[in-house]
VOZA-433160 format. One record per residue: chain; x, y, z of N, C-alpha, C in turn; residue number from 1. Coordinates in steps of 0.1 Angstrom, whole numbers, plus 2048, in hexadecimal, padded with zeros to 3 digits. Layout:
+------+-----+-----+-----+------+------+------+-----+-----+-----+-------+
| baza | n_u | n_v | n_w | ca_u | ca_v | ca_w | c_u | c_v | c_w | lumdo |
+------+-----+-----+-----+------+------+------+-----+-----+-----+-------+
|    A |   X |   Y |   Z |    X |    Y |    Z |   X |   Y |   Z |   NUM |
...
+------+-----+-----+-----+------+------+------+-----+-----+-----+-------+
This chain:
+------+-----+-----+-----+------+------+------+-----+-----+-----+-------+
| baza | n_u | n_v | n_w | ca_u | ca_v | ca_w | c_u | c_v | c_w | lumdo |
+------+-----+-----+-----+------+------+------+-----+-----+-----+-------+
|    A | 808 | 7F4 | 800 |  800 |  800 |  800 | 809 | 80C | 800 |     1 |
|    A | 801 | 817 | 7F7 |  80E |  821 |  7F4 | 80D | 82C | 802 |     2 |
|    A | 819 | 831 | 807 |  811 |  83A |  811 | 80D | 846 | 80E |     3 |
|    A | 801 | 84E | 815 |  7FE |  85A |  817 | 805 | 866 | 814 |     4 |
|    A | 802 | 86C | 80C |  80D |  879 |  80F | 801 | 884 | 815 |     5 |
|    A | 806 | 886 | 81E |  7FF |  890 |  829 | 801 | 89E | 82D |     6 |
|    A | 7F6 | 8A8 | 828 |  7FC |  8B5 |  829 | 7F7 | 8BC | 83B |     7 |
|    A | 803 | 8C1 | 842 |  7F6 |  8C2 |  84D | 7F6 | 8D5 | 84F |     8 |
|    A | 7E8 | 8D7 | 851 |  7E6 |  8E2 |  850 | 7DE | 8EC | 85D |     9 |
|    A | 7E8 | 8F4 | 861 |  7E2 |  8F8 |  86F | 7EA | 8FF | 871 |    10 |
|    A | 7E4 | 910 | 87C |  7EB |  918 |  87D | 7F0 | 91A | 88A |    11 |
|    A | 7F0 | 90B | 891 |  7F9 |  908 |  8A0 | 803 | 8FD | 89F |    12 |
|    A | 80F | 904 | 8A2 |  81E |  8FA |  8A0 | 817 | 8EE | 8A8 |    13 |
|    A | 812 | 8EB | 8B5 |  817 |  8E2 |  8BB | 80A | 8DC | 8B7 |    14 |
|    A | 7FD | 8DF | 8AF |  7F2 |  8D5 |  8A8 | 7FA | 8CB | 89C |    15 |
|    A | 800 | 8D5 | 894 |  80B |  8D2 |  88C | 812 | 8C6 | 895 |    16 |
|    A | 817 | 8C9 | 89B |  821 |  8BC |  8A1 | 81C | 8B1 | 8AA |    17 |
|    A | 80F | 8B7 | 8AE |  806 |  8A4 |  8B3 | 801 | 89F | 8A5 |    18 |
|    A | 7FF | 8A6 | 89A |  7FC |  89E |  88D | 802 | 895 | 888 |    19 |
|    A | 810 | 898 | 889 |  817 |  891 |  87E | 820 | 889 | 88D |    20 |
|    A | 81A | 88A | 895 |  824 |  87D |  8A4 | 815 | 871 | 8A3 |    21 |
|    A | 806 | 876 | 89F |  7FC |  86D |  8A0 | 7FA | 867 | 892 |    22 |
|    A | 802 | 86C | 888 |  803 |  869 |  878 | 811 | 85A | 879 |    23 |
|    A | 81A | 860 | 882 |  821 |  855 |  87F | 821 | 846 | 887 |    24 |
|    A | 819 | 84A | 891 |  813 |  83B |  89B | 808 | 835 | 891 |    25 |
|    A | 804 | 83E | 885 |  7F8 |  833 |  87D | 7FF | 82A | 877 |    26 |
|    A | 7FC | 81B | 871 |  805 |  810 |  86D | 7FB | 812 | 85F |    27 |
|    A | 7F0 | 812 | 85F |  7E6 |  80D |  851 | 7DF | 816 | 84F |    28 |
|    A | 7D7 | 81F | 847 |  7E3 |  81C |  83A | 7F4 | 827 | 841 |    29 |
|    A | 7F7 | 823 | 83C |  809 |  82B |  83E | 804 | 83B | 83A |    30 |
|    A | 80D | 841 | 842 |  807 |  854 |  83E | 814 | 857 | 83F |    31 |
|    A | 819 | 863 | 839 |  826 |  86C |  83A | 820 | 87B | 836 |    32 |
|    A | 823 | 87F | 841 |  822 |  890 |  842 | 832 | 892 | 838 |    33 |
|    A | 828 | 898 | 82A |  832 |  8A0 |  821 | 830 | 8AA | 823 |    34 |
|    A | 82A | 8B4 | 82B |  82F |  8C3 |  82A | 822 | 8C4 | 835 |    35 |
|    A | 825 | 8D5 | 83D |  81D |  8DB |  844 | 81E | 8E7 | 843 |    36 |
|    A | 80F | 8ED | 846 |  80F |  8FD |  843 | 806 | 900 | 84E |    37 |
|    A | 80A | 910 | 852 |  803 |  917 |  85F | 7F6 | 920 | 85C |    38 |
|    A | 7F9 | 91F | 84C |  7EC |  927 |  84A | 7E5 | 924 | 83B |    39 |
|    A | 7D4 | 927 | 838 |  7D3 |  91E |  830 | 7D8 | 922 | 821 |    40 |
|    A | 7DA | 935 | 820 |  7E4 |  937 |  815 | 7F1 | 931 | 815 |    41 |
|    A | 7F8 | 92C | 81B |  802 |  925 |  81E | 801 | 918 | 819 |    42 |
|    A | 7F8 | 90F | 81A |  7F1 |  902 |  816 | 7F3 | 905 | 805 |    43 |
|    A | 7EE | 90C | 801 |  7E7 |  911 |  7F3 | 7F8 | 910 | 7ED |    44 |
|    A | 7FF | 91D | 7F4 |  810 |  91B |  7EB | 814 | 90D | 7ED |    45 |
|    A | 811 | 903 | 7F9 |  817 |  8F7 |  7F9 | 816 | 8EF | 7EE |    46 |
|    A | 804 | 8EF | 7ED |  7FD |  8EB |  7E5 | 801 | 8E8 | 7D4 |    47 |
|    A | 806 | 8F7 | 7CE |  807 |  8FA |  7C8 | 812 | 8F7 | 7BC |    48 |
|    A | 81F | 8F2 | 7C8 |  82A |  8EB |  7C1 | 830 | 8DD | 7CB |    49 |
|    A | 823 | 8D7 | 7CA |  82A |  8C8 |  7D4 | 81A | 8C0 | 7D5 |    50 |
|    A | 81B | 8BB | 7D5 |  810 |  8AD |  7D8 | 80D | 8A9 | 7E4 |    51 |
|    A | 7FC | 8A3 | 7E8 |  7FC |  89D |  7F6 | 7EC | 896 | 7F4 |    52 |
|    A | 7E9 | 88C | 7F4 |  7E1 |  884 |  7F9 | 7D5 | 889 | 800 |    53 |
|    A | 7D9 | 88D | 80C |  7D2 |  892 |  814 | 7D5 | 8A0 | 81C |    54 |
|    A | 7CD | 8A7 | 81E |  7D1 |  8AD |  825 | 7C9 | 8AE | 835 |    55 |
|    A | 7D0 | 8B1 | 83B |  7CB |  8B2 |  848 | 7C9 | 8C0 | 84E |    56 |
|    A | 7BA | 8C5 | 852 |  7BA |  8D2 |  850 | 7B2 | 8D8 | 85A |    57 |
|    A | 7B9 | 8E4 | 860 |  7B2 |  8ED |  86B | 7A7 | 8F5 | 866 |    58 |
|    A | 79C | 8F6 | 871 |  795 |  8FD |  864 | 793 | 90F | 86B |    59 |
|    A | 795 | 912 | 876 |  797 |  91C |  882 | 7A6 | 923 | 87D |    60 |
|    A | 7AD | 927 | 875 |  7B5 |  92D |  871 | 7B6 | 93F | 869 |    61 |
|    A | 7C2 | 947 | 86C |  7C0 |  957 |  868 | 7BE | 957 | 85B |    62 |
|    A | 7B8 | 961 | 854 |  7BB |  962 |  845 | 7AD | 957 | 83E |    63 |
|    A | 7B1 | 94E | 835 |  7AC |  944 |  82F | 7AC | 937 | 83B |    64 |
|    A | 79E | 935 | 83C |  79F |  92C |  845 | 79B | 91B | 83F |    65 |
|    A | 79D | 914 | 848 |  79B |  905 |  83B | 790 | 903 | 838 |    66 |
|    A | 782 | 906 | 839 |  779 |  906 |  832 | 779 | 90D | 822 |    67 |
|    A | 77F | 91A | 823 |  785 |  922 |  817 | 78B | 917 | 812 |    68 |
|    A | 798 | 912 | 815 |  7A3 |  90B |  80F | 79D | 901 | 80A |    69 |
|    A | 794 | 8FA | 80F |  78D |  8EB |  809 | 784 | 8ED | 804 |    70 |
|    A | 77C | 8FC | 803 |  775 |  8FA |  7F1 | 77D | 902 | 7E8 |    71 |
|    A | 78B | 905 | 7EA |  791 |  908 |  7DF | 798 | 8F9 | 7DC |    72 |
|    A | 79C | 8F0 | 7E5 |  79F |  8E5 |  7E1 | 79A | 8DA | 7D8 |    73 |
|    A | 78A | 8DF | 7DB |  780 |  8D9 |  7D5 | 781 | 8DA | 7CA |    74 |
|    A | 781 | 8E6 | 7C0 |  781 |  8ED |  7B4 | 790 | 8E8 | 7AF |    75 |
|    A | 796 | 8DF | 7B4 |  7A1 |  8DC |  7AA | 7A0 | 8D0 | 79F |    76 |
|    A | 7A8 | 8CF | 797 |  7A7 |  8C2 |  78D | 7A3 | 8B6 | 796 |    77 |
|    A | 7B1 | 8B6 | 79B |  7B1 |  8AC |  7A6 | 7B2 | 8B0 | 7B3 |    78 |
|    A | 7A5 | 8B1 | 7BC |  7A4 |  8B1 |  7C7 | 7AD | 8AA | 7CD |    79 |
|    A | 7B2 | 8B2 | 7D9 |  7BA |  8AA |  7E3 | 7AE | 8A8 | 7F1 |    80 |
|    A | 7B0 | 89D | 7F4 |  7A4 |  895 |  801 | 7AA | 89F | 80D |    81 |
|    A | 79D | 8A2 | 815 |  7A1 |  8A9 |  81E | 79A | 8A4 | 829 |    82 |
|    A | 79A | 8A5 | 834 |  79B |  89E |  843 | 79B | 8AB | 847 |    83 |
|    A | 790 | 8B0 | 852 |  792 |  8BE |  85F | 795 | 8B8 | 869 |    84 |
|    A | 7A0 | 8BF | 86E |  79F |  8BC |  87E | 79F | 8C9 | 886 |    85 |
|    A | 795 | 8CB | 888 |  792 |  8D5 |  892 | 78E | 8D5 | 8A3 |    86 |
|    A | 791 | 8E1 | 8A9 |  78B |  8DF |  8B6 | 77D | 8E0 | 8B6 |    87 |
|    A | 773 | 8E4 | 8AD |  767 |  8E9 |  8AC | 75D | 8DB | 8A7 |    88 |
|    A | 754 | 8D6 | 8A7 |  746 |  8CE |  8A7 | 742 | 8DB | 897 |    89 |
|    A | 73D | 8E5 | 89A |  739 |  8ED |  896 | 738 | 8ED | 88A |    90 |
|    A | 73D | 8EA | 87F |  742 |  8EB |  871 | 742 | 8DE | 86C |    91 |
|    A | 73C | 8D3 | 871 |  73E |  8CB |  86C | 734 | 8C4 | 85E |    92 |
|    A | 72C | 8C9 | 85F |  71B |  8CB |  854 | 727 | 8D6 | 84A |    93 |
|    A | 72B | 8DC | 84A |  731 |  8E3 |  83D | 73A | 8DA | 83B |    94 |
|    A | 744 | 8D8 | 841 |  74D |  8CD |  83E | 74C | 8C5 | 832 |    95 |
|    A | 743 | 8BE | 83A |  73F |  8B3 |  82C | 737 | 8B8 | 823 |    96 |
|    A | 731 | 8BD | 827 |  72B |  8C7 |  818 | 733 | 8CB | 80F |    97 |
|    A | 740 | 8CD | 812 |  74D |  8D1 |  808 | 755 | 8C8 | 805 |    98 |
|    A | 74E | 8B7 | 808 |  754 |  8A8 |  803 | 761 | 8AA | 80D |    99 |
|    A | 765 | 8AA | 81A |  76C |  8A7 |  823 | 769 | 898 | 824 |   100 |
|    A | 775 | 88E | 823 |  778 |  881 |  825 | 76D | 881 | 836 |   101 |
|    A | 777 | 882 | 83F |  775 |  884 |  84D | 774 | 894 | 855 |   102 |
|    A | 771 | 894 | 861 |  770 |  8A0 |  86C | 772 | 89B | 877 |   103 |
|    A | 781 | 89D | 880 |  788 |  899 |  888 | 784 | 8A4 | 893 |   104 |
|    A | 780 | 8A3 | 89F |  786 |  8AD |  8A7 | 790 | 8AF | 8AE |   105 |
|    A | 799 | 8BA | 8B7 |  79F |  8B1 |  8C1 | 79B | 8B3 | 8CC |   106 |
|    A | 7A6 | 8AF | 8D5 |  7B0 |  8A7 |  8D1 | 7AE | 896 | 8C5 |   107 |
|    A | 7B3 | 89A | 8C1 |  7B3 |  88A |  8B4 | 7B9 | 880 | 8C0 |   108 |
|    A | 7B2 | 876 | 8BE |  7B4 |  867 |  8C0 | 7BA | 860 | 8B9 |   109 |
|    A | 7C9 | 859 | 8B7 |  7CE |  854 |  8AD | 7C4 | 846 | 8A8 |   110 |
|    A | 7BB | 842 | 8AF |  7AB |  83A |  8AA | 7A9 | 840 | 89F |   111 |
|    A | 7A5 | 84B | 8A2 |  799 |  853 |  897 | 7A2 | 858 | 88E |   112 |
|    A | 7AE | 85A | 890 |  7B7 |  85F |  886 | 7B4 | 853 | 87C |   113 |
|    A | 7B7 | 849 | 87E |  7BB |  840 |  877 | 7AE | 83B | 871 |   114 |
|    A | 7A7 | 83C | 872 |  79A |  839 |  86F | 79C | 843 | 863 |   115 |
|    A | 79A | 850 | 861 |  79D |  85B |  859 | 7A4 | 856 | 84E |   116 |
|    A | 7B3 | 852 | 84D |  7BB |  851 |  845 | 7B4 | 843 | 83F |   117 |
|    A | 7AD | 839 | 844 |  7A8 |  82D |  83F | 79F | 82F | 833 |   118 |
|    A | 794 | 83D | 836 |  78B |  83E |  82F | 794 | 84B | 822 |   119 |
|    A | 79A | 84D | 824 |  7A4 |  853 |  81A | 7AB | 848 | 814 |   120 |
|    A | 7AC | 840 | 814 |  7B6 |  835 |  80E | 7AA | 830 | 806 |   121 |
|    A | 79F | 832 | 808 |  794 |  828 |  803 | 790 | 82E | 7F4 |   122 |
+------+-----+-----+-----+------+------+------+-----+-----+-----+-------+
């Protein structure tokens, strides 16, 4: 199974750094955090010259926030799969309204994480 390439998107270092310590305890499917960004115009330049599977995405962020980011993501040739993880319940009926794989809250549960990246692999 090929692994994940995982973008993680959030405008807190240390959310950033429980993602990708709960990204690398998942075994199935395999994930690798290829890049991270603090904000969702930041995502967009990532976006723009590099590749990723999934992305994993805040949706409470300054500027363009990931609900922005994921119906511009939507509008691409090829959509990149997106997964929220948010502190908020609240947003979750848009979410999927904008074809979000999953809506994680946190703290994330490397459970539910992994559940997420399963239904991405599918």
């Amino acid at each position: 199974m090929n692994r994940l390439k995982v973008l993680v998107v959030d405008d807190e270092d240390l959310a950033r750094l429980r993602m990708r310590s709960l990204l690398a305890d998942c075994a199935a499917p395999p994930a690798e955090v290829v890049g991270e960004a603090g904000s969702g115009s930041e995502a967009l330049h990532w976006l723009a010259a590099n590749q990723a599977d999934l992305v994993l995405l805040d949706i409470n962020m300054p500027g363009l926030d990931g609900l922005q980011l994921a119906e511009r993501l939507r509008g691409a040739a090829q959509p990149t799969k997106v997964v929220f993880v948010t502190a908020h319940a609240t947003h979750a009926l848009r979410a999927f309204e904008i074809d979000a794989v999953d809506y994680l809250t946190k703290p994330v549960r490397r459970a539910r994480l992994q559940e997420a990246l399963v239904r991405v692999a599918q």
